[in-house]
C-alpha positions in Angstrom: -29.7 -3.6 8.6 -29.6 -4.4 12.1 -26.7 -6.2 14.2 -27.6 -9.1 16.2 -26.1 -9.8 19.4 -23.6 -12.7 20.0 -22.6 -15.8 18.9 -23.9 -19.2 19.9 -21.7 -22.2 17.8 -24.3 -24.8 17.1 -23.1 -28.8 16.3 -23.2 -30.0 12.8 -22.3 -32.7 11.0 -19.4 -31.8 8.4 -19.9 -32.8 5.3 -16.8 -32.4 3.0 -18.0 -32.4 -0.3 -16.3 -31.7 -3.8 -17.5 -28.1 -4.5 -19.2 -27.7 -8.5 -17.8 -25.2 -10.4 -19.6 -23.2 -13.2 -19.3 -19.8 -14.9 -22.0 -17.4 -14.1 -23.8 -14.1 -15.2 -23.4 -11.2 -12.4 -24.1 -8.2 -11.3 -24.4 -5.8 -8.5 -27.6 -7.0 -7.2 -26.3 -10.6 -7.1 -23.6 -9.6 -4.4 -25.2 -10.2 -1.4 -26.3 -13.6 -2.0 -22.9 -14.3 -3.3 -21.2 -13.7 -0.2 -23.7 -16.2 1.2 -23.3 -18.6 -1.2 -19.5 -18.7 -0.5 -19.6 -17.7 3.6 -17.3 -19.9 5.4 -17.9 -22.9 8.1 -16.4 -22.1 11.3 -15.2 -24.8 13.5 -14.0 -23.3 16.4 -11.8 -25.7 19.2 -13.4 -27.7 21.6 -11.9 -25.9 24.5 -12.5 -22.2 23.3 -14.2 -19.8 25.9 -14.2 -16.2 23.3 -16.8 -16.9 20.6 -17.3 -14.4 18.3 -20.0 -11.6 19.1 -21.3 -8.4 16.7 -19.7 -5.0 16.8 -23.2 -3.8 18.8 -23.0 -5.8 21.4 -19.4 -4.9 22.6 -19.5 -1.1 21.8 -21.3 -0.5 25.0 -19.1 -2.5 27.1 -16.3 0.3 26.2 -15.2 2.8 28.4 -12.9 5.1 26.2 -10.9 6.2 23.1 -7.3 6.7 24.4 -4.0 7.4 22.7 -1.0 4.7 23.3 0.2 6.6 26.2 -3.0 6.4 28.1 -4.8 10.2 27.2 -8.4 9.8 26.5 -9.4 11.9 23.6 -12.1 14.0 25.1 -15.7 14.7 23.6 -17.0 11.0 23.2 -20.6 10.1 23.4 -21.5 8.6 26.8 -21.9 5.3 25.6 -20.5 3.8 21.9 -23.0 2.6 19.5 -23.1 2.0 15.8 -24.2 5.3 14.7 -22.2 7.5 16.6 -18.6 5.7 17.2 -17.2 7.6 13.8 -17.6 11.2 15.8 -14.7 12.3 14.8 -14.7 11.1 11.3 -17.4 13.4 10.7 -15.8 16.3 12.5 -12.4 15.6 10.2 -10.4 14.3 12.7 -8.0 11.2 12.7 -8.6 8.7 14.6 -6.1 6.0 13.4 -3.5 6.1 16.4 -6.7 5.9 18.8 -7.9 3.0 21.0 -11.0 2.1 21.5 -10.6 0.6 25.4 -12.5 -1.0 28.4 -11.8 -0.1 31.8 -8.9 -1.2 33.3 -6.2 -3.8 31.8 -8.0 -7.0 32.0 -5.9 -9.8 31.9 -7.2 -13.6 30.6 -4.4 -15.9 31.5 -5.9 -18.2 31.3 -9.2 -17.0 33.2 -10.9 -13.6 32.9 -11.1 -11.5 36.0 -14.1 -10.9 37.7 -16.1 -7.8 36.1 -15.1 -8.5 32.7 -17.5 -11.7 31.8 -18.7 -9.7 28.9 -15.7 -10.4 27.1 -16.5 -14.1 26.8 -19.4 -13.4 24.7 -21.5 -16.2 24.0 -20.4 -18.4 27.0 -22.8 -16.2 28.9 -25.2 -14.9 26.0 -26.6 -17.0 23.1 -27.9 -15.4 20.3 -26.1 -15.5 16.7 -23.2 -13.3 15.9 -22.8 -11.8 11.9 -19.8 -12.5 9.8 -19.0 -9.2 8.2 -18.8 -9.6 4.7 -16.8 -6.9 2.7 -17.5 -7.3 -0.7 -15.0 -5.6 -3.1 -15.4 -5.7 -7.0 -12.4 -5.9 -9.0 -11.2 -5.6 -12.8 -11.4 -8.9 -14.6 -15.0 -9.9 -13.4 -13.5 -10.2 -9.8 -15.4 -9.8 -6.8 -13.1 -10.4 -3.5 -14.9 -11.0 0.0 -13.5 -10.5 2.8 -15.4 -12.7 6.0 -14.2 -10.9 8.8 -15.3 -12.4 12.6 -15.5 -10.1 15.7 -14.5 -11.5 19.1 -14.8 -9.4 22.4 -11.1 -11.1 23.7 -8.2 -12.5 22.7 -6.4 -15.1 24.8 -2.4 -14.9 24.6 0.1 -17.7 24.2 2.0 -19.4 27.4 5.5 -19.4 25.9 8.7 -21.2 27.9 10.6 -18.2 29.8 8.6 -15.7 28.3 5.1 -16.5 30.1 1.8 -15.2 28.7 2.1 -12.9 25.5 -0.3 -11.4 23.9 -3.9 -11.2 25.8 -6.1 -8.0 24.3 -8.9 -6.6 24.2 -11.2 -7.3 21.1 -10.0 -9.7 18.1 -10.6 -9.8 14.5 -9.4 -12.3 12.2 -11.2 -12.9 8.4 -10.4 -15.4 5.6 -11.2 -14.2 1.6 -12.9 -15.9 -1.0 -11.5 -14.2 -4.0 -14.8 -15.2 -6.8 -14.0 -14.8 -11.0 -17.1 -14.1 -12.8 -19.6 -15.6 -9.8 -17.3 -19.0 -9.2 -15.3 -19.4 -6.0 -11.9 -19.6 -7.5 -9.4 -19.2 -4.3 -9.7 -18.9 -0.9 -6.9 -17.5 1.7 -7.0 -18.5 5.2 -5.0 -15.7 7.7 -3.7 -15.4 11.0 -2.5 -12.7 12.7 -0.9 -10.0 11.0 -1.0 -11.6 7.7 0.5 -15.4 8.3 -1.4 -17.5 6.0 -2.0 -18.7 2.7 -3.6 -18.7 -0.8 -5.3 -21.9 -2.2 -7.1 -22.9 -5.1 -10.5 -24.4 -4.4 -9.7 -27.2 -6.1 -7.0 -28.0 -3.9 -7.1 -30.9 -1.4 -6.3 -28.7 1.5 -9.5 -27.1 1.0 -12.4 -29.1 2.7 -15.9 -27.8 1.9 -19.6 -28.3 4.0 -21.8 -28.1 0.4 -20.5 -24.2 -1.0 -19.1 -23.4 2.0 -15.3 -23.4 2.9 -14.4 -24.7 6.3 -12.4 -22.4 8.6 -10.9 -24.0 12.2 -10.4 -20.8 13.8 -7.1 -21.2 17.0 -7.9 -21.5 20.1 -8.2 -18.7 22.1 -6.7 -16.8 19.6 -9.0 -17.3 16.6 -6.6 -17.3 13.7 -7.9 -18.5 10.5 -6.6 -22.2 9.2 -7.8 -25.0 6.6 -7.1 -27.8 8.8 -6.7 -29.1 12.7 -4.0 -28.8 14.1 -0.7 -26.9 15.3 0.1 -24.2 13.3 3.3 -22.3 13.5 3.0 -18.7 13.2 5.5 -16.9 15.5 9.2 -17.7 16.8 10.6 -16.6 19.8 13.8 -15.3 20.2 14.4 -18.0 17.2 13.7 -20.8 19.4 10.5 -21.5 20.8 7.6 -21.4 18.4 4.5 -19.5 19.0 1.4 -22.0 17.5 -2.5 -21.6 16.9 -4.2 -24.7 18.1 -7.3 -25.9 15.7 -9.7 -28.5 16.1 -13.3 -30.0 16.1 -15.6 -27.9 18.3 -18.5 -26.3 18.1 -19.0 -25.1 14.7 -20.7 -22.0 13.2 -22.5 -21.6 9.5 -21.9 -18.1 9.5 -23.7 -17.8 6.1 -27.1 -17.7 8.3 -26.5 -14.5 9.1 -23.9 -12.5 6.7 -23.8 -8.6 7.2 -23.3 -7.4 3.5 -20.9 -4.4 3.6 -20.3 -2.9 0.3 -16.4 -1.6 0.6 -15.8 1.9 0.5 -12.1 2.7 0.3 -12.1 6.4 1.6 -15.3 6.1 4.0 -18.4 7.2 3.9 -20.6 4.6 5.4 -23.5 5.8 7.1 -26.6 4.8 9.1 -25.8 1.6 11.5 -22.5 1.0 8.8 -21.6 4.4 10.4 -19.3 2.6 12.7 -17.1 1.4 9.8 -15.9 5.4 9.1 -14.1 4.3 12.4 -10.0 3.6 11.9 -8.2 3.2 14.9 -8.3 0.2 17.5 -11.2 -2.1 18.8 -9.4 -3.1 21.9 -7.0 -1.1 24.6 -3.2 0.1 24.2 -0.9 -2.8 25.2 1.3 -2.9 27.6 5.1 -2.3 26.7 7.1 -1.8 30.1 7.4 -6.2 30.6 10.9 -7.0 30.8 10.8 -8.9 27.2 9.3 -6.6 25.1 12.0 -5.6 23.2 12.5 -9.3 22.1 9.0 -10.4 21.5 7.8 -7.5 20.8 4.3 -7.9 23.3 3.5 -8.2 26.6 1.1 -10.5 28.5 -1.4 -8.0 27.8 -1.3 -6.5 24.3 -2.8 -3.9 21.9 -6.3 -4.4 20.1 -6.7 -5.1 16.7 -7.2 -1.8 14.0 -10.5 -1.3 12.3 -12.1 -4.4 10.1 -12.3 -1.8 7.0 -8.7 -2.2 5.7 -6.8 -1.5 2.1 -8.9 -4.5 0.5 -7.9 -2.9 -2.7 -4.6 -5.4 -3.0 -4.1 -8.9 -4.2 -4.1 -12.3 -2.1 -1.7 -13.7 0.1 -0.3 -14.9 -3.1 -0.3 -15.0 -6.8 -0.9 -18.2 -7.9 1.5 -19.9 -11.0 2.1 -23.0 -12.9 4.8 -24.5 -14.5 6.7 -23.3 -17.7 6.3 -26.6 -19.2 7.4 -25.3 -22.9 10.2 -23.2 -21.5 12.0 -24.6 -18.6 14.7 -21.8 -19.4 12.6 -19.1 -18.9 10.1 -17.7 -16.6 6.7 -15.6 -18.2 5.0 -12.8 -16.2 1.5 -11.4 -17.8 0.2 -8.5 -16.0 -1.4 -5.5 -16.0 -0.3 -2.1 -15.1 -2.8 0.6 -13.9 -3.5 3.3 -16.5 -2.7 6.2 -13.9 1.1 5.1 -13.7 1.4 4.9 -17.5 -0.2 8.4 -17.3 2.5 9.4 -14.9 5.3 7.7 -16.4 4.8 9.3 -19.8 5.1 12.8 -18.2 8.6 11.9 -16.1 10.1 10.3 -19.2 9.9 6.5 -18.0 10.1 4.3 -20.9 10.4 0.7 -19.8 8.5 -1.2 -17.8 10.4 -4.0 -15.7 9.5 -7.4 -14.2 11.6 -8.3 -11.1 11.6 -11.8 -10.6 13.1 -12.6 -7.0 14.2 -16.0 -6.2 15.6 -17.9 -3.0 17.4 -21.1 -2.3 15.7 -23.8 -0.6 16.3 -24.1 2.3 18.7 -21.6 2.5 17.7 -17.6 2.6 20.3 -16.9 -0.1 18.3 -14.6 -2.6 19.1 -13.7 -6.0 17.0 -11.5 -8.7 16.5 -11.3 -12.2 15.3 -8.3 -14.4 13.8 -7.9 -17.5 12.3 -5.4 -19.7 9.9 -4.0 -22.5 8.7 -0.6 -23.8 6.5 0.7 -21.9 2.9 1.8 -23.5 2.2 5.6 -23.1 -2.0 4.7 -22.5 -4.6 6.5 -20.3 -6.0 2.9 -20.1 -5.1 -0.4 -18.2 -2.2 -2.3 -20.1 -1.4 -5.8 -20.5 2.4 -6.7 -20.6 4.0 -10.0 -21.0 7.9 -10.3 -20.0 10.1 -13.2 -20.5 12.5 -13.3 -17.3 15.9 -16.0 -17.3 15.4 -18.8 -14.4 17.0 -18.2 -10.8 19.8 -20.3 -11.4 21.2 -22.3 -14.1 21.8 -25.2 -12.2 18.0 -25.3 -11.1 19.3 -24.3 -6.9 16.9 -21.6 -7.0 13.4 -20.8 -7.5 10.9 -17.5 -7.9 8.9 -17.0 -4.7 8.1 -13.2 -5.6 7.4 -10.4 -8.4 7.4 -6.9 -8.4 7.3 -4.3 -11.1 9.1 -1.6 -11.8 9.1 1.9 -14.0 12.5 2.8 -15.4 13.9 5.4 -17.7 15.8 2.6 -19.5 16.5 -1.1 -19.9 18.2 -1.7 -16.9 17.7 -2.3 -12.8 19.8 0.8 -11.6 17.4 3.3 -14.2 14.2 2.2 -12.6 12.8 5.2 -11.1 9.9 3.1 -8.4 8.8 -0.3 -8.0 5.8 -1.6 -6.7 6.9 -3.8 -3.7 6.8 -7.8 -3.9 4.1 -10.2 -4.2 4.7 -13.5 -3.2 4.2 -16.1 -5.3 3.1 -19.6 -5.3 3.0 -22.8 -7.7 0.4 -25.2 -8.4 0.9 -28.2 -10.0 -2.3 -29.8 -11.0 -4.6 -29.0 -8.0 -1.9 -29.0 -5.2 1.1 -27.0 -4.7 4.4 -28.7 -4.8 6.7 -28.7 -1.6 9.9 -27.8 -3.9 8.7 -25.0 -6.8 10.2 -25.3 -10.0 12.8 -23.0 -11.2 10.9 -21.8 -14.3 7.1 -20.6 -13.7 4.4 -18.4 -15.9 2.2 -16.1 -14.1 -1.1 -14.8 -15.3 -2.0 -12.1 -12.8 -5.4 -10.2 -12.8 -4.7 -8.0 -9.9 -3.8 -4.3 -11.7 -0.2 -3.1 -10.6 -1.2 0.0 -9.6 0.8 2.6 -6.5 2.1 5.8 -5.3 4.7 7.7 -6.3 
């Protein structure tokens, strides 16, 4: 499949509609069209200048791939294309601390300098830009997708006594429609470095144009949100707040021209995909000698963004729970536990398998945690488990905003030999999420536990 050139954001009427919900048949061959069924709406804000372009169209435009210090790595093709930017993947070399860079440090705040007019993409060229599509089948008749958009520039922030933060080279930001059996079941919006969110589709927040999620992507900076607005994603020096901007502009039905890419977690793309073997940085090495870097922890002109093709093998933002109506002393975690760590824990003598329950006061930061344990199941197969945790606090002053599970030689949280690492967690109550959780939850979570030990 061939990459178009850039984006042009065309004007359409929005039409919010209730989206229609019904379990499906599928299979492998259905994929494609499912990630156009579910591609997103992008509404981008009516004063942004950096629409999104393909990966084709900006490859040429860069000069370089250079380490953080400035060394270019030698033996590059003369010009960057799809087909040959993973050299040194096939030669077995590393690329992941590498950058790929333009000429020069160009600066946008607030305008681009003169030479760099390529970076603003379709304000100068208007054809139509893909959305990448990864599309990443899971256990449990999931099929995760993964709508990542490519823009040439990202425009920083103009923070009080700090100044401009944050301009780079290049910019990719996605949003994921996580689909159960062929139905749209939740969607998270991100923004920058993982800020975001996981809703149902059912939920309010969620405004649809006929299958079709809309997306108002920040000014500038293109971070992914469900609404317009200011959104908070950042504080400064714990005072002044670093916000996206969203609004009605120009909007974009990406699903007219999805690029299908069928995830491959170790590599191995090839042809004009060859470009996705690529994992270090679409944009320069930022800057680090400005006088606040140590605080904020950018300058005005900042590193690019790593490679689109990321672990997708993990769960949302969050996993999503209800209320323990039955129980409200108890909170229930059902989950399922890779068949390669019950391999492993068989041979190193681990015999319980732990649910940590980790709870916080609202709106203090106060944290407390609660274990619990069953036998663990010596299988060469996935495992369900069920565990039965106490609530945060018996006076109701706390509440469960993550899980984690763990592998322990015994019944108890000083025997357990590795955990997993947290996933946050998030209540629903009906179709919308409540701003105060309850203190008593049950979790049904189809993402396998699985991890390194």
């Amino acid at each position: 499949m061939g990459l178009l050139g850039n984006a042009v954001a065309c004007m359409l009427p929005i039409a919010v509609v209730a989206q229609a919900y019904s379990a499906v048949s599928l299979n492998r061959r259905d994929y494609t069209s499912l990630a156009q069924t579910n591609a997103p709406l992008i509404v981008y804000h009516p004063q942004e200048l950096y629409y999104a372009s393909s990966i084709e169209y900006m490859l040429p435009h860069y000069a370089n791939l250079q380490n953080s210090s400035g060394v270019v790595q030698p033996g590059a093709p003369p010009v960057f294309n799809v087909t040959n930017l993973d050299y040194l993947f096939q030669e077995g070399i590393d690329a992941s601390n590498l950058y790929l860079s333009v000429a020069g440090q160009p600066k946008g705040s607030p305008y681009i300098p003169a030479g760099y007019e390529y970076l603003y993409s379709s304000k100068t060229i208007g054809t139509t830009a893909p959305i990448y599509a990864f599309i990443v089948p899971k256990a449990n008749d999931i099929v995760d997708i993964y709508y990542w958009q490519f823009c040439p520039y990202n425009l920083g922030k103009n923070a009080p006594i700090v100044g401009w933060t944050g301009d780079h080279v290049g910019d990719l930001e996605y949003m994921m429609v996580r689909t159960i059996n062929g139905t749209a079941a939740t969607v998270d919006y991100h923004a920058h470095s993982n800020t975001g969110s996981t809703y149902l589709v059912t939920d309010p927040t969620v405004t649809w144009s006929g299958t079709h999620p809309i997306v108002y992507t920040a000014n500038g900076s293109h971070g992914m949100w469900p609404s317009v607005g200011s959104h908070v994603y950042k504080q400064i020096l714990g005072i002044y707040d670093l916000t996206d901007e969203t609004g009605n502009g120009a909007q974009w039905p990406t699903w007219e021209n999805v690029y299908p890419i069928n995830y491959l977690e170790n590599g191995g793309y090839t042809g004009d995909q060859a470009w996705l073997n690529f994992n270090g940085y679409f944009g320069n090495p930022g800057d680090t000698s400005c006088l606040f870097y140590s605080i904020v922890g950018e300058c005005e002109f900042s590193g690019g963004p790593n490679a689109p093709n990321r672990d997708f093998t993990g769960p949302p933002l969050y996993t999503l729970a209800s209320k323990n109506t039955a129980n409200p002393n108890y909170s229930v975690y059902t989950f399922q536990v890779a068949a390669s760590a019950q391999v492993w824990a068989a041979a190193n003598g681990i015999t319980y398998v732990a649910a940590h329950q980790h709870c916080v006061a609202s709106p203090s930061s106060e944290s407390t945690d609660n274990w619990a344990f069953v036998p663990i199941v010596a299988s060469a197969a996935v495992t369900s488990y069920n565990i039965t945790t106490a609530r945060c606090a018996t006076d109701f002053s706390r509440y469960p905003s993550a899980y984690e599970v763990g592998l322990c030689t015994s019944a108890a949280q000083s025997a357990c030999v590795t955990t997993s690492g947290l996933r946050n967690i998030k209540e629903y109550v009906g179709n919308s999420a409540p701003t105060h959780p309850d203190k008593e939850i049950i979790v049904n979570d189809l993402d396998i536990w699985t991890w390194s030990y």
